[in-house]
C-alpha positions as CSV (number, residue, x, y, z in Angstrom):
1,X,97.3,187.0,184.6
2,X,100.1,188.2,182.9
3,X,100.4,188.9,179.2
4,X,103.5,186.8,177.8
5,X,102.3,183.6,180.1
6,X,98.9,183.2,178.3
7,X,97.4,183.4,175.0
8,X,94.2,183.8,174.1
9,X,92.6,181.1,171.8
10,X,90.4,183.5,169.0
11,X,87.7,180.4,168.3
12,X,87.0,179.0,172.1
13,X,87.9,182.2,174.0
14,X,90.1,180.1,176.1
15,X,93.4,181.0,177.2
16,X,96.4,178.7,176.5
17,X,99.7,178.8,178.8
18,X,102.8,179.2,176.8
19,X,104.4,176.1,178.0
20,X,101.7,174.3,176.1
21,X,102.5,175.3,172.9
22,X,104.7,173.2,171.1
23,X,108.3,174.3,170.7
24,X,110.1,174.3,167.0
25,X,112.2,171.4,166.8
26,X,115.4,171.0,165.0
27,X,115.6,168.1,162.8
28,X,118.7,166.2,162.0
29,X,119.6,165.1,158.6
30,X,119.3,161.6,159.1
31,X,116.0,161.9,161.2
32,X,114.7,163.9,158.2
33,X,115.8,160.9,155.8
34,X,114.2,159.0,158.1
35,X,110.8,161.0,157.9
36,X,111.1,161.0,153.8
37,X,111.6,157.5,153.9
38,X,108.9,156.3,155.9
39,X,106.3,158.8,153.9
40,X,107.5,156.9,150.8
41,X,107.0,154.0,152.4
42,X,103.3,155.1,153.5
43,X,102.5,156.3,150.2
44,X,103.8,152.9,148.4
45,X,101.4,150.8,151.5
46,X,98.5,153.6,150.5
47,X,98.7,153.0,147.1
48,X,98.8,149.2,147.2
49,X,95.7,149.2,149.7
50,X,94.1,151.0,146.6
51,X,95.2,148.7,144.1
52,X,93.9,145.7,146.2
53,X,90.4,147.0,146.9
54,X,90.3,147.5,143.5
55,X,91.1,144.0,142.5
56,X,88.6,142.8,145.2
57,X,85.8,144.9,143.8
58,X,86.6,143.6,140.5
59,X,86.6,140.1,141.7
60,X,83.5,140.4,143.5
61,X,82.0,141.8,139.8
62,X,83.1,139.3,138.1
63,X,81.9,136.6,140.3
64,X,78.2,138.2,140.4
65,X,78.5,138.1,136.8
66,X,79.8,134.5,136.9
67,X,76.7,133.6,139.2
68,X,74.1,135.4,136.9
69,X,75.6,133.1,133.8
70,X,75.9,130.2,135.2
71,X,72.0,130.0,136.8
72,X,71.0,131.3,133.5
73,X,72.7,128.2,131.3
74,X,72.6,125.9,134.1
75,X,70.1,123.5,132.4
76,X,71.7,123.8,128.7
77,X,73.1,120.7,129.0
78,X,70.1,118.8,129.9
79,X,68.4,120.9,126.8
80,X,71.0,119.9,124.0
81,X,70.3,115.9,125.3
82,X,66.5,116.8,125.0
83,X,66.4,118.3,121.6
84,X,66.4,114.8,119.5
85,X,64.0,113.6,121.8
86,X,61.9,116.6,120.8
87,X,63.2,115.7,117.0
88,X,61.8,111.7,117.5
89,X,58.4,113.2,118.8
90,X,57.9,115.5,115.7
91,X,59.0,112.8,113.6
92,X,56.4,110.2,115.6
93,X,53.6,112.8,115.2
94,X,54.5,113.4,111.2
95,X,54.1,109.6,110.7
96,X,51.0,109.5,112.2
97,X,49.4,112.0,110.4
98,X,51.0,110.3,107.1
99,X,49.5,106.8,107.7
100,X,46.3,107.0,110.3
101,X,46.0,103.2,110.3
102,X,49.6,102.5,111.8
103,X,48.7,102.4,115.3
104,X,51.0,99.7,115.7
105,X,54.7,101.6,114.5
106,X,53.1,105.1,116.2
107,X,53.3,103.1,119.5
108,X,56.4,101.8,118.8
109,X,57.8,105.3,117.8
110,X,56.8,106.8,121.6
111,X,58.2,103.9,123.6
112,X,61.4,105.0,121.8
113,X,61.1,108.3,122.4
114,X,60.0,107.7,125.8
115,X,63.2,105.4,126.6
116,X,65.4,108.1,124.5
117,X,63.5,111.0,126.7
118,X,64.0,108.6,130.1
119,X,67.6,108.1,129.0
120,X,68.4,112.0,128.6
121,X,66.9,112.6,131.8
122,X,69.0,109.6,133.9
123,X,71.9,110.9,132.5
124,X,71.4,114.7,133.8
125,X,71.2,113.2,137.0
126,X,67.0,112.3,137.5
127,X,66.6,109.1,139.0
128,X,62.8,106.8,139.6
129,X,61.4,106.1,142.5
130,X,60.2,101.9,142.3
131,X,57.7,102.1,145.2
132,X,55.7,98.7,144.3
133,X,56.4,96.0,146.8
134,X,58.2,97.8,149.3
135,X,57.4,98.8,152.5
136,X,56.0,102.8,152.7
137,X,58.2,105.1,153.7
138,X,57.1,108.3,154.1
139,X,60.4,110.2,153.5
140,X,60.0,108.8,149.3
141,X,56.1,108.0,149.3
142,X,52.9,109.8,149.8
143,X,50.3,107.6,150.9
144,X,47.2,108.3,148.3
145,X,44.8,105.8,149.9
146,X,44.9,102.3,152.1
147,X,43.6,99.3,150.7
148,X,42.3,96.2,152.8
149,X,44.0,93.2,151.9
150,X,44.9,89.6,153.8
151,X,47.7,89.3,151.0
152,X,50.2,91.8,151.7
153,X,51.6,92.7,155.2
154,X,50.4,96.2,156.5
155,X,52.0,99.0,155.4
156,X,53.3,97.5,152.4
157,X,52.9,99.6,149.0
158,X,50.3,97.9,147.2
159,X,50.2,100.0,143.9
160,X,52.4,102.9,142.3
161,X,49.7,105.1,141.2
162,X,51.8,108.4,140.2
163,X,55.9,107.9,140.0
164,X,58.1,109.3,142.0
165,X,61.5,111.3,141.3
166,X,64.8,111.9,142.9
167,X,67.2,114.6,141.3
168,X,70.9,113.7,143.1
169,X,69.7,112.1,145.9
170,X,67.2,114.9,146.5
171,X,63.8,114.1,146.5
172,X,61.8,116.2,143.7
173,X,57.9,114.4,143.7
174,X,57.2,111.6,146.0
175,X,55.9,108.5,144.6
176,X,51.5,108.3,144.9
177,X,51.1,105.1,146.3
178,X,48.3,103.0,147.8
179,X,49.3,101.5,151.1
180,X,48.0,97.8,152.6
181,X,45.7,97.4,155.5
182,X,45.2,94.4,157.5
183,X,41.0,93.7,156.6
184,X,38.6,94.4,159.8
185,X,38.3,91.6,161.6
């Protein structure tokens, strides 16, 4: 092989023909603008990719911490509607231990307290479950026994024994209920 047709590459030991190599190339002055231009332009598209993955990672912070603060006071709403419910049970109990004898105005106190407590609740969203009378359905009742009776068609809910709850149209505790049976023959 001849000399000034080859190189040698030092790192792979591989030789190279001339022809290979790339010539030097004279640039014009506009093809040089040109060049300048679009690196400006590059650097510009660079530097708003960075500003933008910022801003997302910032986002994505802030919603996290968003998240976090909004489970943790989810229910203080609810809370502020229970606290003079809590207030009307500690004044119930105070009166009670004041006058022992006033079994009569202590039980009027808790079914106020109870409607005030049942009020709160309704209005956060929690909503009863009336099973008695109505046919079982096992989607809002859980059958706790069966009961014979000629009085009641079977499968009918005979008795509520535990309430029932629905949170937004979500079921939260079935309603207990004891379910009619037609008698044995």
């Amino acid at each position: 092989m001849d000399k000034k047709s080859t190189n040698e590459d030092t790192e792979t030991g591989k030789e190279t023909a001339a022809s290979d190599l790339p010539a030097t190339v004279a640039l014009t002055p506009e093809q040089i603008q040109e060049l300048k231009e679009r690196a400006a332009k590059a650097d510009e598209n660079w530097d708003r990719l960075l500003r933008q993955t910022a801003d997302l990672e910032n986002y994505k912070k802030r919603a996290a911490r968003e998240r976090q603060e909004a489970v943790a006071f989810a229910n203080e709403n609810l809370l502020v509607k229970l606290l003079p419910v809590l207030d009307a049970f500690e004044m119930a109990l105070a009166a009670a231990a004041a006058e022992p004898k006033a079994a009569a105005s202590l039980q009027a106190g808790i079914g106020m307290v109870s409607q005030q407590l049942k009020s709160a609740l309704a209005d956060a969203g929690l909503e009863e479950i009336d099973a008695t009378g109505k046919t079982f359905d096992p989607n809002f009742h859980q059958a706790v026994s069966q009961e014979e009776t000629p009085d009641m068609p079977e499968g009918q809910v005979l008795r509520q024994i535990r309430k029932g709850y629905r949170f937004r149209n979500r079921l939260l505790r079935p309603a207990g209920v004891i379910v009619a049976k037609k008698p044995a023959a």
